[in-house]
N, C-alpha and C positions, 0 to 999 in steps of 0.2 A: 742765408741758410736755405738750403732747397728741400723740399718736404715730397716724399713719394705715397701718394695715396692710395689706399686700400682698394682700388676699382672702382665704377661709378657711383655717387652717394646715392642708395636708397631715398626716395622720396615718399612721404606718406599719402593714401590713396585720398584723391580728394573728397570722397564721400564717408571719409574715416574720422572720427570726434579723436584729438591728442588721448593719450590712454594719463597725462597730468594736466593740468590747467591752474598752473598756480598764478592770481594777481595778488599786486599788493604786499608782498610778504615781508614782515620784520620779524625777525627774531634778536629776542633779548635774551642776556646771561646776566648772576647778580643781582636779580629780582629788580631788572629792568633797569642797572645802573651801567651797564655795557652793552651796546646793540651791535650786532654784529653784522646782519643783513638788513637790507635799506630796500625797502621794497622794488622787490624783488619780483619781475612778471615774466614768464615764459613757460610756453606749452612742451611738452616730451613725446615724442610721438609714438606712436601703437607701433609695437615691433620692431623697433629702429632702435640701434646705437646712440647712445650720446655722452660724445666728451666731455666733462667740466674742467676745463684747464683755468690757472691763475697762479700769483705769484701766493708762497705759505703767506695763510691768515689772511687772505681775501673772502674765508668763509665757504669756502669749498665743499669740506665734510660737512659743515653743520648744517650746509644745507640737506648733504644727502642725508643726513640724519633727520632732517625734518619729514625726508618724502614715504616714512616708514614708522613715524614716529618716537624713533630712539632718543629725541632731544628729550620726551616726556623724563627719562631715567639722568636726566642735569638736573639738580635741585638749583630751584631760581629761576629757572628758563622758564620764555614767557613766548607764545607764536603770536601772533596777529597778521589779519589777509585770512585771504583765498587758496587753498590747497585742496585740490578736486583728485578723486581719485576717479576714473568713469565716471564722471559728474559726480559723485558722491564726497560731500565737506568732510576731509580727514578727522577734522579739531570739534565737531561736534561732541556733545555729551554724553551721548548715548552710545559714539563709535566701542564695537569688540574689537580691542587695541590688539587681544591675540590672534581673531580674526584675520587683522591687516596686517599682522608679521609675519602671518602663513601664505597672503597673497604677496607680499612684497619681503622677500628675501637681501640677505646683507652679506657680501663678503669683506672678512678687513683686510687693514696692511700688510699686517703679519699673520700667517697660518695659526690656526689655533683650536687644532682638532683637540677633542676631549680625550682625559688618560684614558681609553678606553679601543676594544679594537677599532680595527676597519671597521665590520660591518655592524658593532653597536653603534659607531660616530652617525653611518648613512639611515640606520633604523630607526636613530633617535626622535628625530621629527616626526616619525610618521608614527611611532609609538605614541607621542605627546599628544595625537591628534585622532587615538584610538584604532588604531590597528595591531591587530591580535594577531592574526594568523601568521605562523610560520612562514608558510609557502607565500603569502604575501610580501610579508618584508621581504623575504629572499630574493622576491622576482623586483621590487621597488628600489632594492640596494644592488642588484646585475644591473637594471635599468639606470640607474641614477650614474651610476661608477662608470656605464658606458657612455652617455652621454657630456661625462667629463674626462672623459678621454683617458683613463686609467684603467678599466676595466683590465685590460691584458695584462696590466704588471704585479694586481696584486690579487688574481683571482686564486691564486692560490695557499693566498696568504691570507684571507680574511677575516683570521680570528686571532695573528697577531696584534700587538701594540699599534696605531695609529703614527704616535711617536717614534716609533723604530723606523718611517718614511721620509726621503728627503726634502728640504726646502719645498723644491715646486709640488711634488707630489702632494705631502699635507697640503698647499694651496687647494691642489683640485681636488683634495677629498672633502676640503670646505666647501668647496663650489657643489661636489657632488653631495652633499649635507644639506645644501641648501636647496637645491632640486628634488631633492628625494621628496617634497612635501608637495612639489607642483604650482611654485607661485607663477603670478604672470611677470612681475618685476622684478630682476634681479640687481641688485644694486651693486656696487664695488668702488672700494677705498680705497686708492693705491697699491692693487691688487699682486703687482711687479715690482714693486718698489724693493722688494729686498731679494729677490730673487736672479740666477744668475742667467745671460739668454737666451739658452736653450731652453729654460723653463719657459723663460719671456715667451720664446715663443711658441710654446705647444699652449701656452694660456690666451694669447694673441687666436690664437687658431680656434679655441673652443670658444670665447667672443664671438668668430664668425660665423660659427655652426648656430649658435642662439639666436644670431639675425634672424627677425624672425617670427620665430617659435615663441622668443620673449623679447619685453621689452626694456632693454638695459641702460642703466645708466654707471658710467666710470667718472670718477676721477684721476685726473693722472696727471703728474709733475713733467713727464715724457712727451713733449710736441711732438716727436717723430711715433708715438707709439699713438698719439690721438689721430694722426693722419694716418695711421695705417686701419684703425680699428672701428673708426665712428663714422654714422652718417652724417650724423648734426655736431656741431662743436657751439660750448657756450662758453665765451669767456670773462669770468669775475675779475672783480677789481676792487679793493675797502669794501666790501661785503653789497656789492652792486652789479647787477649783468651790464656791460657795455657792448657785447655784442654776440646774438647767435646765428649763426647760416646753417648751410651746407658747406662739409668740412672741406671738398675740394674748393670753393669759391672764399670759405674762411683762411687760407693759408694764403692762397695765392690772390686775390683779390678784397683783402678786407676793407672792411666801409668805413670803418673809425682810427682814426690816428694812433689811437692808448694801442689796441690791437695788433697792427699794424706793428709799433716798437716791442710790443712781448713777441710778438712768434718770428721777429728779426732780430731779438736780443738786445736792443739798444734800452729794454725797459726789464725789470724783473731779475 
């Protein structure tokens, strides 16, 4: 399988601290009677792309769910390790868990704008987080809906249904949802996965525009959409990293055998 990559990988600046630093990491489900990640170490770098590719149920999502805290909302789930956010311990006691879901945004699988217009969906966050004024939301929810590449199609439309927009579009009004608050981390779940490829790719394309600006992290089932999108790729296996690079040197040059048979098909 030949893989076409996204142009040269972004590399982080050497005098830049990972914007994650997770060592160590287990996570358990079942009040510790099922572990799903095996400690688990690797750094995310400040404004760079990163793939998390594996076969289902290597623990994928729950990791991204850890780097946000969403595992908290699994009853049972238990973390242990190192999760650094800016050097700051996620799992601390004292962490404002709403705090770190205004700095670290989520998008899912499947779109999942609220019954509500466009521009209540994009206003929502920024309402939750105290802002009143009109003329603010308004210019947060132009700003946010521009930046996800939507602006042009539904600015006329702002105060219809949310719902009344297609597949990819709800996608990016989720993404535009999650922007509108200003995190540095945007996370994503199979964000394509059900989408068809035109959408793929005006979603692929606002990925590139975030290089950058933020620092994100994907999931995705799609080899050919991690080699066009990420700088780093990380790849899980039974709930363990076996290996992360740079995504041109991970496709075409990898260092471990398991690797190696996933992104040539012979594994997975």
């Amino acid at each position: 399988m030949a893989f076409r990559t996204g142009g040269p990988p972004v590399e982080p600046a050497p005098d830049q601290p990972p914007k994650y630093q997770i060592r160590g990491l287990d996570l358990f489900y079942h009040g510790g009677r099922t572990q799903v990640l095996h400690r688990v170490g690797v750094d995310i770098g400040r404004g760079l792309v990163t793939a998390v590719i594996g076969p289902s149920g290597c623990g994928k999502s729950s990791f991204l769910q850890v780097l946000n805290r969403m595992v908290d909302e699994i009853p049972g789930s238990r973390v242990e390790g190192l999760v650094e956010l800016d050097g700051d311990n996620l799992y601390r006691e004292d962490l404002d868990v709403v705090v770190l879901r205004r700095r670290v945004g989520m998008v899912f699988q499947a779109p999942n704008p609220f019954p509500r217009s466009i521009w209540d969906n994009v206003a929502f966050g920024p309402r939750v987080h105290g802002v009143r004024s009109r003329s603010r939301l308004n210019e947060l929810v132009e700003a946010s809906l521009r930046r996800a590449a939507l602006w042009d199609e539904v600015k006329d439309r702002l105060h219809h249904p949310a719902l009344g927009l297609s597949g990819g579009q709800q996608q990016r009004l989720c993404i535009a949802r999650a922007l509108a608050v200003g995190p540095e981390v945007l996370l994503m779940d199979e964000p394509c996965s059900a989408l068809d490829p035109a959408a793929t790719a005006r979603i692929e394309e606002l990925i590139g525009e975030l290089r950058g600006q933020l620092t994100v992290v994907i999931v995705t089932h799609n080899l050919q959409q991690a080699a066009r999108v990420a700088d780093v790729t990380a790849f899980f296996l039974h709930g363990q990293v076996v290996e992360v690079g740079p995504t041109a040197e991970f496709f075409t040059r990898p260092r471990d055998r398991r690797t190696e048979d996933y992104v040539t098909g012979r594994y997975g």
